[in-house]
N, C-alpha and C positions, 0 to 999 in steps of 0.2 A: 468849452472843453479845454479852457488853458493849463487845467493841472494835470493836464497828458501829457503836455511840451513842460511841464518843471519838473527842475532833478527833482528824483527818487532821493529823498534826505537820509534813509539808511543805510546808502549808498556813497555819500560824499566823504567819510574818512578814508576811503578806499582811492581817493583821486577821480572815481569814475563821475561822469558826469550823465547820468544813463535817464534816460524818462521813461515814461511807462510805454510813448510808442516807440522809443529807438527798442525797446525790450521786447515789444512786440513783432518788428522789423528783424531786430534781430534771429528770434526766436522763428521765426517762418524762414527767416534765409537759414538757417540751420535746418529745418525742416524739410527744406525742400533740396539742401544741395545731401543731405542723410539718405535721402531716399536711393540716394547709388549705392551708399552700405547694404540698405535693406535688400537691394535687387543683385549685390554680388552675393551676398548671402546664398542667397534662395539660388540663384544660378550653381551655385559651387557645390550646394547639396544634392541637385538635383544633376548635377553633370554636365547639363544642356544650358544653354540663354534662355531664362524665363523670367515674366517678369510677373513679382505675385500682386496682390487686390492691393496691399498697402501701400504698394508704390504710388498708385494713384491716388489713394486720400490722401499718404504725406505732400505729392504735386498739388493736391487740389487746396488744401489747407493750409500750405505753406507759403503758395502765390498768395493766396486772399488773403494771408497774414501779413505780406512782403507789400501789396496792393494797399493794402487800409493805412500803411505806415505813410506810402507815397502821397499816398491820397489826402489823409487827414492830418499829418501831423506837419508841425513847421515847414517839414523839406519843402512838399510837393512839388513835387522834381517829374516832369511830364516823362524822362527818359525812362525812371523807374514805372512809370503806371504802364507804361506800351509795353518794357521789359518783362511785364508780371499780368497782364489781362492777356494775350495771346498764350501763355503758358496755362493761365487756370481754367481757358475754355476747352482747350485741349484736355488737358485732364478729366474735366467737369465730362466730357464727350465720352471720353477713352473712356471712366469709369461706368459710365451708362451704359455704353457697349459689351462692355465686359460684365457687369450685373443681367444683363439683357440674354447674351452671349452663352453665359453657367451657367446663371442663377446666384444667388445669394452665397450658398454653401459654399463655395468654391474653395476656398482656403482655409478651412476649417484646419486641417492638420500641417497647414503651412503656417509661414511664418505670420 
């Protein structure tokens, strides 16, 4: 898988130096730290501190996006897998809880 870890060439007139996992790393650390918009959102509509269903898939998909960078790609940087496998189990947990919890429906006319 070395042309995970090589620039992206449509990429390099731009100066960016980006690969497909720092794209991927990227893209979950945006994912995951988004998920506070998503959850002031829904708080701010609904009046109260809530947190809705998507907050958990963006947690949950955002680690394991954050996680697979650390993991597989040049870095592998042990600081980042510890930072990003304690977060996506929790979520992983939380979201079962909460499917478990409603049911499925639950945010159907939320966000």
């Amino acid at each position: 898988m070395d042309w995970m870890n090589a620039p992206i060439a449509w990429l390099e007139w731009t100066g960016l130096h980006m690969s497909p996992w720092k794209l991927i790393g990227l893209t979950g650390a945006l994912m995951f730290g988004g998920r506070w918009l998503i959850q002031f959102i829904a708080s701010r509509q609904a009046g109260k501190p809530v947190i809705p269903r998507v907050f958990w898939y963006m947690s949950l998909i955002g680690s394991v996006m954050t996680l697979s960078y650390f993991i597989f790609s040049q870095k592998q940087d042990a600081v980042g897998v510890v930072q990003n496998l304690f977060p996506a189990f929790t979520a992983a947990y939380s979201l079962y809880l909460d499917i478990r919890h409603r049911g499925w429906q639950r945010d159907r006319n939320a966000l």
